[in-house]
C-alpha positions as CSV (number, residue, x, y, z in Angstrom):
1,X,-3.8,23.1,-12.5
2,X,-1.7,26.2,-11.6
3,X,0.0,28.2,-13.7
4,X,3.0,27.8,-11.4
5,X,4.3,24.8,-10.5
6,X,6.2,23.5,-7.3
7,X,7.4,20.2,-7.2
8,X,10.5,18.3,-5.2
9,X,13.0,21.7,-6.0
10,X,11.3,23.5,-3.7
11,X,11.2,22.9,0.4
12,X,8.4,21.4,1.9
13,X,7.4,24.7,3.4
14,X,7.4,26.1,0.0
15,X,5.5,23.6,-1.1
16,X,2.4,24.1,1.1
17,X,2.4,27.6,0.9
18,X,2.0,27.7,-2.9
19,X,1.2,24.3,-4.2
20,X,-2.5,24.6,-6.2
21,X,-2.9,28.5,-5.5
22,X,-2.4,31.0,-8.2
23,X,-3.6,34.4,-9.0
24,X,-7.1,33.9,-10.1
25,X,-7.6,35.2,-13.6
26,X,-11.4,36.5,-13.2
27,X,-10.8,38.6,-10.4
28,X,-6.9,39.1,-9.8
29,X,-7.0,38.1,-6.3
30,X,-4.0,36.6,-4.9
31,X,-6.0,33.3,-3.1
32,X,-8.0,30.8,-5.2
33,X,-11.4,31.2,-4.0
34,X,-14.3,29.0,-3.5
35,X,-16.1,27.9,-6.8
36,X,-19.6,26.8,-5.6
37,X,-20.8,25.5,-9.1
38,X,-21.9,22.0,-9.3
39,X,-22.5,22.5,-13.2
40,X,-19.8,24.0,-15.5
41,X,-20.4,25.8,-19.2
42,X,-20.1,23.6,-22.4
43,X,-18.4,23.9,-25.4
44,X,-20.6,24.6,-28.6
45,X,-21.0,21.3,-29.3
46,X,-20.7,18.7,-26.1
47,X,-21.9,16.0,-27.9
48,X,-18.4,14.3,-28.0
49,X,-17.9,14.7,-24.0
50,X,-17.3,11.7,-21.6
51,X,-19.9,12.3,-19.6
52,X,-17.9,10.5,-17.1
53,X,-14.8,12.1,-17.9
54,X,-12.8,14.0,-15.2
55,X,-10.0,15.5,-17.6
56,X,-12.1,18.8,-17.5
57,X,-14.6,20.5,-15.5
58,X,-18.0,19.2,-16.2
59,X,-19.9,18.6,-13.0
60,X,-18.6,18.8,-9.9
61,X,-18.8,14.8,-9.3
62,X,-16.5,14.6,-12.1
63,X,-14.6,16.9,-10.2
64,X,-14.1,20.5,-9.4
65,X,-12.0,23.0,-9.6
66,X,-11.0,23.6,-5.8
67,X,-10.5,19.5,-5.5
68,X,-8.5,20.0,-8.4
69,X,-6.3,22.7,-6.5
70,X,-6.2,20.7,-3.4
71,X,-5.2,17.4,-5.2
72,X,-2.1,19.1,-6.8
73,X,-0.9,20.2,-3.4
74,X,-1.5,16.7,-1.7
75,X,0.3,15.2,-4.7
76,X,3.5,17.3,-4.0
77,X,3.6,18.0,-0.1
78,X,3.3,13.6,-0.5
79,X,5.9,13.3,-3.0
80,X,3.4,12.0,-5.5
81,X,2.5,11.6,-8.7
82,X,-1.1,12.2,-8.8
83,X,-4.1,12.2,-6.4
84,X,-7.6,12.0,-5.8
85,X,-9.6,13.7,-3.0
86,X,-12.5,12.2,-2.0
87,X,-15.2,13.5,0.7
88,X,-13.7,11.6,3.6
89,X,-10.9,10.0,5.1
90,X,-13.3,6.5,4.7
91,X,-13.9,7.7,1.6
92,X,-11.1,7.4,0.7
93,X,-9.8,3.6,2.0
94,X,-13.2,2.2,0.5
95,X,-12.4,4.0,-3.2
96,X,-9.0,2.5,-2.9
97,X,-10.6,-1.0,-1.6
98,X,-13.4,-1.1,-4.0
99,X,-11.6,0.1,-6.8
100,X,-8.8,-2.4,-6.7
101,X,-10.0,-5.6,-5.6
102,X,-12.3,-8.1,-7.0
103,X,-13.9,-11.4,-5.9
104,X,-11.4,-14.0,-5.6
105,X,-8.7,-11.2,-4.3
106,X,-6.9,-12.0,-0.9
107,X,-5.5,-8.9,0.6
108,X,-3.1,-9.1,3.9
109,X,-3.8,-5.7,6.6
110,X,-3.0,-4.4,9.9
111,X,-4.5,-5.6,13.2
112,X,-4.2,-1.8,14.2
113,X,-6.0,-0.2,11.9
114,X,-9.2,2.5,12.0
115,X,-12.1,1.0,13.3
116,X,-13.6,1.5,9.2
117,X,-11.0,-0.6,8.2
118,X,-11.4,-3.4,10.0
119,X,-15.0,-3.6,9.1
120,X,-14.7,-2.8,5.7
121,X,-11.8,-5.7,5.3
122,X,-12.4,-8.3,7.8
123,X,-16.4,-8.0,7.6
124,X,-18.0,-5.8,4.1
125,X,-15.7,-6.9,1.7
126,X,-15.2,-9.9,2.8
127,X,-18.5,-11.0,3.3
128,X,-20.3,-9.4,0.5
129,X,-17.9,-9.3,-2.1
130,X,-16.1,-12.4,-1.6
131,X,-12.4,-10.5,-1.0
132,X,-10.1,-13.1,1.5
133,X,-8.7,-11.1,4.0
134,X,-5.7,-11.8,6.6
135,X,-5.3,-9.9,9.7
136,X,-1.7,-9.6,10.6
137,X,0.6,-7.9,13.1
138,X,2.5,-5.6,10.3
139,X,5.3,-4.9,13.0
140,X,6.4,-8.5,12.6
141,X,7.9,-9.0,9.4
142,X,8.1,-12.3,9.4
143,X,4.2,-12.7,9.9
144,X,3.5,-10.4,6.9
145,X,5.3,-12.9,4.7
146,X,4.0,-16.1,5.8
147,X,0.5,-14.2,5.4
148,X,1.7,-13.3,1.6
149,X,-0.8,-15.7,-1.0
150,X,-0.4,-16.4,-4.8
151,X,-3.9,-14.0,-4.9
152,X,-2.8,-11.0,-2.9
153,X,-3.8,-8.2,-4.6
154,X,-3.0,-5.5,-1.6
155,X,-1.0,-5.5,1.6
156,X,-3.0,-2.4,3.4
157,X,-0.6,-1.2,6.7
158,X,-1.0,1.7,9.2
159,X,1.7,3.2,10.6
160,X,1.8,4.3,13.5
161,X,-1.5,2.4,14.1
162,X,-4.3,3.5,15.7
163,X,-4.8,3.5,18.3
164,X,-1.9,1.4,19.7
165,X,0.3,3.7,18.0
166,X,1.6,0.2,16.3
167,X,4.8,0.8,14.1
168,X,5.1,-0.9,10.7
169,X,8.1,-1.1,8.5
170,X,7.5,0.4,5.1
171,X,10.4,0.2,3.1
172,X,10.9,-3.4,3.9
173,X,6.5,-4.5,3.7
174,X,7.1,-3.0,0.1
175,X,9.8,-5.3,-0.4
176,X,7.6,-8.4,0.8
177,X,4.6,-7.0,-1.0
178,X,6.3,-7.0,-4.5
179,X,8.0,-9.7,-4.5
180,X,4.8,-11.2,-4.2
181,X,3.3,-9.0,-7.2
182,X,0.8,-7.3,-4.5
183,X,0.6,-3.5,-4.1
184,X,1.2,-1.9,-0.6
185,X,-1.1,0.9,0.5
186,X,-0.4,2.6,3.7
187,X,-2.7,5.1,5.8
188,X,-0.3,7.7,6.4
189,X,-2.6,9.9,9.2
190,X,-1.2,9.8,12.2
191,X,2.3,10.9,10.7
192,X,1.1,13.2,7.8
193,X,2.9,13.8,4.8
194,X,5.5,16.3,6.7
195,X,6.8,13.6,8.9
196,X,6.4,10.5,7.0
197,X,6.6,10.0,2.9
198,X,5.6,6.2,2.3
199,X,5.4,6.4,-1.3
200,X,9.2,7.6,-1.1
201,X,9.9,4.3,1.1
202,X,8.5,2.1,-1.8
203,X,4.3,1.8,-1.0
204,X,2.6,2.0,-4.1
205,X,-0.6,4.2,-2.1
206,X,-0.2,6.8,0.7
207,X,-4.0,7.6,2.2
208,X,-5.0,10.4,4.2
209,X,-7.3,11.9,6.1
210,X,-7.7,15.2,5.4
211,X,-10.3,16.1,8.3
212,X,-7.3,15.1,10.5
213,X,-3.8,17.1,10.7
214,X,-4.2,18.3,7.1
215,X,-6.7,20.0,7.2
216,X,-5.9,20.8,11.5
217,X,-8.6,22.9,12.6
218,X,-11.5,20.8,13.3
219,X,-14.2,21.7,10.4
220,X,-13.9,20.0,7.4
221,X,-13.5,16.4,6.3
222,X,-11.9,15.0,3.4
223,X,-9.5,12.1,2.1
224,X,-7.1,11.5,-0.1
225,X,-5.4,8.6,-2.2
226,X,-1.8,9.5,-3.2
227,X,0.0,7.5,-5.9
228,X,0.8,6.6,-10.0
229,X,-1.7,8.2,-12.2
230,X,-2.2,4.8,-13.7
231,X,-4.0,3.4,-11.0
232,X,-5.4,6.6,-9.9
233,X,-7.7,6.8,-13.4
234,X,-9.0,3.6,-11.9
235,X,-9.8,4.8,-8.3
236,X,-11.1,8.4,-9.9
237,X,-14.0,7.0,-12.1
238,X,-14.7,4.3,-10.0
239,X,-15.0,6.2,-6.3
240,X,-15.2,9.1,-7.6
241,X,-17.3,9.2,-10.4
242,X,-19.4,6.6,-9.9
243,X,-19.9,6.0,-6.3
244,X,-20.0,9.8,-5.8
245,X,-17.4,9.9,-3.0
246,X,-16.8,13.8,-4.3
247,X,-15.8,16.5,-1.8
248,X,-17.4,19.6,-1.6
249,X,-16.0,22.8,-2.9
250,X,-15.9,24.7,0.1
251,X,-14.6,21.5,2.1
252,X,-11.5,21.4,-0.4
253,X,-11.0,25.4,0.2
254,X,-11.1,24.7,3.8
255,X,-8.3,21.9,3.7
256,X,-6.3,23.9,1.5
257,X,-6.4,27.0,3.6
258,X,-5.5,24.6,6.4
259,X,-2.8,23.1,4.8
260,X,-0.6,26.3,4.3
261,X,0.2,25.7,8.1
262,X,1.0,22.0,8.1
263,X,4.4,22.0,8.6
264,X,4.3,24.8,11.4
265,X,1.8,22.9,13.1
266,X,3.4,19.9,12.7
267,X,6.6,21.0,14.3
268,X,4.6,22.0,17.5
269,X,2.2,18.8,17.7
270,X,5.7,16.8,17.7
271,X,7.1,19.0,19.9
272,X,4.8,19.0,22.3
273,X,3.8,15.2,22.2
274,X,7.4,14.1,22.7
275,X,7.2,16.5,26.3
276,X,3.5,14.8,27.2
277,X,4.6,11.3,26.4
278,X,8.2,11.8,28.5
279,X,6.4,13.5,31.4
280,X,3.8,10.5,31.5
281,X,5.8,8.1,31.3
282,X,8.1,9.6,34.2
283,X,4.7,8.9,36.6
284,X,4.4,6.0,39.2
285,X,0.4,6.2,38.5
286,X,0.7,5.6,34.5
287,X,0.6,1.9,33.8
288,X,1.8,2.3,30.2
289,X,2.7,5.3,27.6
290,X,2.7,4.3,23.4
291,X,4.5,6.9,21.7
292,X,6.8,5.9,18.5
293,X,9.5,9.4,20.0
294,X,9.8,7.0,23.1
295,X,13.2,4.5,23.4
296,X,10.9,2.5,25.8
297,X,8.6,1.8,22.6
298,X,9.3,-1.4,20.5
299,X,8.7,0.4,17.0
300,X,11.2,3.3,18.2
301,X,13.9,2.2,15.6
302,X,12.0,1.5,12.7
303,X,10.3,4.9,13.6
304,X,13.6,6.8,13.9
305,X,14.3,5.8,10.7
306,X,11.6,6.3,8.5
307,X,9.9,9.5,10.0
308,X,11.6,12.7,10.2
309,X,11.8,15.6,11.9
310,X,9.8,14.0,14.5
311,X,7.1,11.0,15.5
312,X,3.6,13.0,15.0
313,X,1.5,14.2,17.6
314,X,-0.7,11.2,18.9
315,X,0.0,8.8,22.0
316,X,-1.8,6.6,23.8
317,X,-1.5,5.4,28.0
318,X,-3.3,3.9,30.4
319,X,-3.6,4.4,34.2
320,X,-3.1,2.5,37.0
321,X,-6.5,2.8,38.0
322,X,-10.4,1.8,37.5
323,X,-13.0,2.0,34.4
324,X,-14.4,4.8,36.5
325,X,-11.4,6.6,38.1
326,X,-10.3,6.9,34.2
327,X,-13.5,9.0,33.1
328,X,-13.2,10.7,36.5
329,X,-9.8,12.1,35.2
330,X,-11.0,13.1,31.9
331,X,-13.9,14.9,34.0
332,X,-11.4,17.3,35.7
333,X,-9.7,18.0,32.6
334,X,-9.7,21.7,31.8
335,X,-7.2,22.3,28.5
336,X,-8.2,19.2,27.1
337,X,-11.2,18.3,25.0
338,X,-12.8,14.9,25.6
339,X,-13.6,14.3,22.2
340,X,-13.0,11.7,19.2
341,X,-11.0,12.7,15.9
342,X,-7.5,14.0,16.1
343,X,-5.1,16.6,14.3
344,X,-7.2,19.6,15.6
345,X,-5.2,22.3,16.7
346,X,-6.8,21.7,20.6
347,X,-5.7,18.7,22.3
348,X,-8.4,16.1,22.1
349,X,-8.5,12.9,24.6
350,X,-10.3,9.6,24.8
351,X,-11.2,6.8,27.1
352,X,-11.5,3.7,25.3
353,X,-12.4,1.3,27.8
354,X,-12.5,-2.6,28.0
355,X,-15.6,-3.8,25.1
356,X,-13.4,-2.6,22.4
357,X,-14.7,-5.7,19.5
358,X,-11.0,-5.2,18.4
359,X,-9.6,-5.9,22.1
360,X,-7.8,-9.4,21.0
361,X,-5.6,-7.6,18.8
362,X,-4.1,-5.1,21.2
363,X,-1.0,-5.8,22.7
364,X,-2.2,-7.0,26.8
365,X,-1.0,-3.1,28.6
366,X,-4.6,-2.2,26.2
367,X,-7.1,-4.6,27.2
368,X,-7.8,-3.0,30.7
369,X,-8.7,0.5,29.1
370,X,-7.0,3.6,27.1
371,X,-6.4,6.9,26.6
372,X,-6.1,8.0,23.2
373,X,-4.2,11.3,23.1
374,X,-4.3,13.5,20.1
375,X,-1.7,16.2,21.7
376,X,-2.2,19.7,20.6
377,X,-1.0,22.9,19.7
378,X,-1.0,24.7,22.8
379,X,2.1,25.9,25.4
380,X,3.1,22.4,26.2
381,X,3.6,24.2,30.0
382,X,-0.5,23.9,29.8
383,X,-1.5,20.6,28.8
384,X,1.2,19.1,31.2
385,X,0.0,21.5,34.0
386,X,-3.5,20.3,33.0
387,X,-2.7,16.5,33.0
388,X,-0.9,17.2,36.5
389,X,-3.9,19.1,38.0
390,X,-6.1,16.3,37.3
391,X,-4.4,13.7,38.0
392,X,-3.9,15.5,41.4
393,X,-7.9,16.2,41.5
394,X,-8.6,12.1,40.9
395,X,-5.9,11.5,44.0
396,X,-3.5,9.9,41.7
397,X,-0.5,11.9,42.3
């Protein structure tokens, strides 16, 4: 842990400037840098230790000392009382999953979810480890409560979903979730910690993926499970410790050198999706824009009111056109990156077309092929000017 301490006194800037960094006592720099040890030294007589035992730096699947670093600064920038960082953003949802539920369990989750999700809930655990599962639309309240068992251990929502950009109601899931002696979890992603809090709205678990806004620049991946200490122990020895989910050292340095600029990038990404999403959906040729900062969207509301300063930096539309005529666009795009992920500081696009095994689930405007947009960092002048030229170049405007 750092010497010096930053917790809810200080702005969220603040906060992920020096969360986790302190002057490091061996060589007086200023930055904590990379410890690539998988082994640290003993005391004169370890025969005593938990070899299991993350309370102090032992091996580097215990835990290490720049996952340590990086886990104190997720824990404040989330509002948090403790965290675990894990090698992934999957990672992260199946050391949550397989740490809290056991045969018998029924758990209630998203029909927008990440693909890993969906497979790990509605198909692994369910299958192999004998975990009920309920797939519900988590926008409509009254759905999640009817779907509510005597054996739910865990309502899981994601919000906004991907990639229907699906808004779910926090503060009042938690409500139905506790009353109902279940724990909410909620992937936090697409929002990120500066524009959305849930443990502050009442979720027992916020997850993240790292690799994603985070971390923002494309070249490092990591996850993270946000939430009591009490159940964090749990989730530590078991997906940490056990399984082996443990990030790398130089992957945690990576995330927490990224994460200094969070809330500058974040301010631009919501920025300069709120332009992209109006400008798309001022077009004759767009058959549908899904953006939470739109009025026209049917989670606008809820979103308004429990994200702030603005609705994250990931939409998704469709065209009025073709399978083909879709990738055709995507070929003549210039500023944009056809490429999966999202959060990177380039704007990355993808086509997901009509064989989607989740397809049932999507609202109808989605079941005749998508864009998913993760909007960027660039002049917003530029994307929109690169949209516009090939859109023009397919012969749809």
């Amino acid at each position: 842990m750092s010497k010096r301490t930053y917790g809810k006194e200080f702005g969220f800037h603040t906060r992920a400037v020096h969360t986790g960094n302190d002057v490091d006592t061996g060589t007086g720099a200023i930055k904590r840098p990379i410890v690539m040890t998988n082994s640290y030294e003993l005391p004169y007589d370890p025969s005593d230790l938990n070899w299991s035992g993350s309370d102090k730096n032992l091996y580097t699947r215990n835990g290490g000392s720049n996952q340590q670093y990086l886990q104190e600064k997720i824990a404040a920038l989330s509002g948090g009382e403790d965290c675990v960082v894990l090698g992934s953003g999957v990672a992260a949802l199946s050391g949550l999953f397989f740490s809290l539920l056991k045969s018998g369990d029924h758990v209630v989750f998203s029909s927008v979810t990440y693909i890993a999700v969906y497979r790990l809930l509605n198909e692994i655990f369910n299958n192999k480890f004998n975990v009920e599962t309920t797939i519900v639309d988590t926008s409509d309240l009254e759905a999640v409560r009817k779907a509510v068992r005597p054996n739910t251990r865990l309502v899981h929502i994601e919000t906004p979903g991907n990639p229907t950009i699906t808004v779910s109601d926090i503060r009042a899931i938690a409500a139905i979730a506790h009353k109902n002696g279940a724990l909410l979890s909620v992937d936090n992603t697409f929002a990120s910690p500066y524009n959305q809090r849930p443990l502050e709205l009442g979720a027992d678990f916020a997850v993240e993926s790292l690799t994603k806004y985070i971390n923002g620049h494309g070249d490092s991946m990591g996850g993270a499970i946000i939430g009591k200490k009490e159940h964090l122990d749990i989730i530590r020895a078991q997906a940490q410790v056990n399984l082996g989910g443990v990030i790398s050292p130089f992957n945690a340095w990576l995330i927490m050198r990224g994460s200094v600029t969070l809330p500058l990038r974040m301010r631009q990404h919501n920025e300069n999706a709120q332009k992209v999403a109006e400008y798309l959906e001022s077009l004759p040729c767009v058959r549908f824009v899904a953006y939470p900062g739109l009025k026209s969207h049917r989670g606008h509301a809820i979103a308004a009111a429990q994200m702030s300063p603005g609705y994250g930096g990931v939409l998704s539309f469709g065209l009025k056109a073709d399978h083909d005529t879709h990738n055709r666009f995507v070929s003549h795009l210039r500023v944009i990156t056809s490429a999966v992920s999202l959060g990177h500081d380039e704007s990355l696009i993808v086509f997901l077309g009509e064989k989607d095994e989740r397809q049932y689930l999507y609202p109808p405007e989605f079941h005749d092929g998508f864009f998913r947009f993760s909007v960027g960092i660039e002049d917003a002048e530029d994307i929109i000017g690169d949209l516009e030229r090939a859109l023009r170049k397919t012969g749809l405007v």
